[in-house]
N, C-alpha and C positions, 0 to 999 in steps of 0.2 A: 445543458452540458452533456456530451455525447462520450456516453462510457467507453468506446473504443478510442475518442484519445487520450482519456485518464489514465486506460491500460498501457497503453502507448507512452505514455509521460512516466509513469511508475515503473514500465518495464526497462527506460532509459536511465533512473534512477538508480534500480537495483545490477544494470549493468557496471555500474561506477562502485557501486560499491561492495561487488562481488569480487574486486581484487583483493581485500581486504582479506590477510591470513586466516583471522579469526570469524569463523564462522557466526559463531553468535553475537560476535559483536558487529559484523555484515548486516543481519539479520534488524537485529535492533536499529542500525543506524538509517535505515532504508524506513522502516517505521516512522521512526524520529522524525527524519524529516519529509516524508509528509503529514504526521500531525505536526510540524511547528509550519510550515511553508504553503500547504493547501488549507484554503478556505472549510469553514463546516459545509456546504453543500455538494464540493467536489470530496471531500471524504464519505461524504453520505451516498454520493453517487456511487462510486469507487466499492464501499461495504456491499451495498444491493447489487452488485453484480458478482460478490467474491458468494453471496448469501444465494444467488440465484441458482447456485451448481453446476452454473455453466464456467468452467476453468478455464477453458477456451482463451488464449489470448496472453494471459498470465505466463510469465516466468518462472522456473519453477524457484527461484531464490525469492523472487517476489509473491508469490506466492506462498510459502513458508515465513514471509514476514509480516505478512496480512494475517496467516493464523495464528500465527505465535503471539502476536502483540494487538490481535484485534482490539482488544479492551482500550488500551492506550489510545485507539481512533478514533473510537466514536464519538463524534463530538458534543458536547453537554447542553443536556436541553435551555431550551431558549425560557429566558423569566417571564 
């Protein structure tokens, strides 16, 4: 899975719901749904390139929602 169209997918994501009055709840909801709608390894993808420091790419709304809610993405280890 090729991180530049995850950024691509995310950054069309946080287009939608950067209309959104409220800022934090923009933020959160761009989170949200990509942890309920992307698989664990496209989030894992998606983390290692936000972790990489290359920002490159990112939006900055989406970007502010990867950091704010990183915790809520990481998906749980496998049993």
């Amino acid at each position: 899975m090729k991180a530049d169209h995850l950024i691509e997918m995310a950054n069309q994501i946080g287009m939608f719901f950067d209309s959104l009055p409220d800022r934090d709840e923009a933020l959160f909801d761009i989170a949200e749904h990509i942890r309920r709608f992307w698989e664990p390894r496209m989030r894992r993808v998606l983390l290692a390139e936000l972790d990489s420091g290359v920002e490159a790419g990112f939006t900055e709304i989406v970007l502010a929602a990867l950091v704010k809610h990183r915790e809520s993405l990481v998906p749980a280890a496998a049993a």
